[in-house]
N, C-alpha and C positions, 0 to 999 in steps of 0.2 A: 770652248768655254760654255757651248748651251747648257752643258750638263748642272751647270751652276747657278742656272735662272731660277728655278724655284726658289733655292737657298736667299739669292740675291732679293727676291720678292720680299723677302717679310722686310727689310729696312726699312724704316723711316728714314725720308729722305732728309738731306740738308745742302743749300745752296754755297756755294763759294764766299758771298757774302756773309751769311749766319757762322760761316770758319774764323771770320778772323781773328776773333778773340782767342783759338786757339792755334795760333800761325807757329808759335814754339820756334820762332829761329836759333835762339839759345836755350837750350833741351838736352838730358842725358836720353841717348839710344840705345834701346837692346834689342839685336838681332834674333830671329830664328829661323830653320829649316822646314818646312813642312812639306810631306807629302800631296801630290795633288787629291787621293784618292781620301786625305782626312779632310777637306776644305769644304764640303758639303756640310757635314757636322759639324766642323768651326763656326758657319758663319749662323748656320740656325744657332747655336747657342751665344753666338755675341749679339744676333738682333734684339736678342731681350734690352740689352742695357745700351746698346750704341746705335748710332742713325747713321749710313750711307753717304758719302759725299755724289750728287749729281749737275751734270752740266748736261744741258741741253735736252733734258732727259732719259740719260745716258749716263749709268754706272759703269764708271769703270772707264779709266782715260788711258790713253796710247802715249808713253813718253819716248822721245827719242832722244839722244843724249849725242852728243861730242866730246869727249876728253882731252886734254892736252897736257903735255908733259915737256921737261925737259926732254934733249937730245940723250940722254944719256940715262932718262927713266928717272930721276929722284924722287915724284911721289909714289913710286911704284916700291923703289928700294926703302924709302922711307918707313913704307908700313911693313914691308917683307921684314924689316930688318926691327921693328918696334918700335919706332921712334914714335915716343910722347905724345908730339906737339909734330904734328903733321897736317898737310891739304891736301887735298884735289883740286882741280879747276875744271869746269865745264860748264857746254852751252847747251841749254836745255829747250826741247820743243815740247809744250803740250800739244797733241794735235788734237787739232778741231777747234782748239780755242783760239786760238791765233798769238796766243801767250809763248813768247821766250825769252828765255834771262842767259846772262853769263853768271856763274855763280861759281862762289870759291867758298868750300865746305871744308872746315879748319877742327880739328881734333885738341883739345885742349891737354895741358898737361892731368887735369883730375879725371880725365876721361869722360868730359864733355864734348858736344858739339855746335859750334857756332857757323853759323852759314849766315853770307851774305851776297846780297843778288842786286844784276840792273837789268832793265830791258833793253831786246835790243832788237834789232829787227826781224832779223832770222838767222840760225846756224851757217857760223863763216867758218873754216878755214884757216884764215887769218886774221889776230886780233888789231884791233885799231889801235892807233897811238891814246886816248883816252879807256879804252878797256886795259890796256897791258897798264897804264896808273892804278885803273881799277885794283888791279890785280895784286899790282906790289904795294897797294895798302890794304890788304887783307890778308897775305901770306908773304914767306920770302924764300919764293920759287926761282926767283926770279924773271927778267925782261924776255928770254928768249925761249918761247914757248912755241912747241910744236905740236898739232895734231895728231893723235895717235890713237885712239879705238872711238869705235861710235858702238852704242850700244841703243836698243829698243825693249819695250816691255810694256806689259798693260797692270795699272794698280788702281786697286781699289781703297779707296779712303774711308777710316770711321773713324768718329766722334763720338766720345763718352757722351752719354746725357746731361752729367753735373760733373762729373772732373776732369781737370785740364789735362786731358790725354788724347792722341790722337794714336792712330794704326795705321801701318799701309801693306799691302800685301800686293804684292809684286808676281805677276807670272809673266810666262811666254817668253824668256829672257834667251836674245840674240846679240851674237856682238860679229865685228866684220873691219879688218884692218885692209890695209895693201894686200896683205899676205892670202887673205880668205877669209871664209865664214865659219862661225860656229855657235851652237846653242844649249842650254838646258835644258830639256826636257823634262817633265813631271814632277816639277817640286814649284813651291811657292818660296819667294821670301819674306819674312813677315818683320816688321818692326815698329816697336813701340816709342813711341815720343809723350815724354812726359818732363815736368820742371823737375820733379825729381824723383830717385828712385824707389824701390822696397817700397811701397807705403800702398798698398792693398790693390792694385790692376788686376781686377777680374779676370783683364784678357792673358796677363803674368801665370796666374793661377792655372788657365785654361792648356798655357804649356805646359805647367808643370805633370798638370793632368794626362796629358799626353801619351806619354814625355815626349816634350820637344826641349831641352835645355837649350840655355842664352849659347851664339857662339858668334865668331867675327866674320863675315863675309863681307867682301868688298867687291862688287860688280867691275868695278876696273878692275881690279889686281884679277880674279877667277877669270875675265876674259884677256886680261895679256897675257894668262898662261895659257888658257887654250888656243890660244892663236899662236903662241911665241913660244913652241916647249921646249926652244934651246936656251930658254931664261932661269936663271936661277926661281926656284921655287918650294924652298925646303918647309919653307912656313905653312906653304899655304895646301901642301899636300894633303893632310887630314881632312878639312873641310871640303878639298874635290873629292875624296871617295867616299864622302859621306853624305855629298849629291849627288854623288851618281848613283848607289845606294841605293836612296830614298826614290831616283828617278828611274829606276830599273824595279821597285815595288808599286809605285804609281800605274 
């Protein structure tokens, strides 16, 4: 990622604290694809209007993730299959902060999202009898929940100056079940969090400019097919060869 230190330089910083006001747990998101080799030029034109999130003095956090699903996949088939009103569940590590949550990130019927989170100590395996409550009062995944992909990645966070929008641009994206390993190579993914949509995002614009159009990707669902290609995956075909694509011009 050196190659992205200059770029990275112009932000104005912003701390963890200075974010909360815009924490957005209930936010419409829109997805996109970017190549690695346009992200130099992305981020010099967003430092004009947006400040860098930093910890420790350190842009740019390592997340690792835990997923869990039923035995039988239903938040995987859920979105493969389009359903509405859909969740994921996962356990999340910032590293280096020593922050991590269980968190159940819930798709609403109008094509929102509400995500809700606790702390907990660190990435298990197994949930506790108060986390699986956690769980079945946020979604209805149900009690029996098994671990099934871990993924990692490094994102970058920014903050509009004056409107409640945040970014995250996601690279280095690794995922790794029983079965094996597998990764993305040369594409970012970028997403917008704002209370609501249409209504003038600079950084909206900046795809259209691109073109990078809005499109759905879901870091679980792209890594249980890489991992799993005996799994059904008619949905989500499109959007894999249009990462690999963009990560074979990268």
């Amino acid at each position: 990622m050196k190659n992205l230190d200059p770029a990275l330089a112009r932000f104005t910083p912003i701390s963890l604290a200075e974010m909360d006001n815009v924490a957005l747990q209930s936010r419409m998101d829109t997805k996109y694809l970017v190549a690695f080799r346009d992200l130099p030029g992305l981020l010099e034109a967003l430092s004009v209007e947006y400040r860098m999130l930093e910890v420790n003095g350190e842009r740019g956090i390592r997340y690792r993730t835990l997923y869990f699903d039923t035995p039988g996949r239903r938040a995987y088939f859920d979105h493969h299959n389009g359903r509405s009103r859909r969740c994921k569940v996962r356990m999340r590590e910032y590293v280096g902060s020593g922050a991590c949550f269980l968190e159940v990130k819930r798709r609403t019927g109008r094509g929102g999202t509400v995500k809700r989170r606790i702390l907990v100590p660190a990435i298990a395996e197994t949930l506790t009898e108060g986390q699986q409550a956690f769980v079945a009062g946020a979604c209805d995944l149900g009690p029996h929940l098994v671990p099934t992909l871990w993924n990692e990645f490094r994102r970058y966070t920014l903050v509009h100056t004056e409107r409640i929008e945040r970014i995250t641009l996601d690279v280095g994206l690794s995922f790794r079940d029983e079965d094996g390993e597998a990764a993305l190579e040369g594409i970012c993914v970028a997403e917008l969090k704002e209370g609501r949509t249409g209504h003038g995002s600079p950084f909206a614009a900046l795809m259209r400019a691109l073109p990078a159009p809005p499109t759905s990707f879901s870091k679980y669902c792209v890594g249980t097919v890489l991992l799993q290609p005996s799994i059904k995956y008619n949905q989500f075909k499109p959007i894999l060869l249009h990462a690999r694509r963009l990560g074979r011009a990268a």
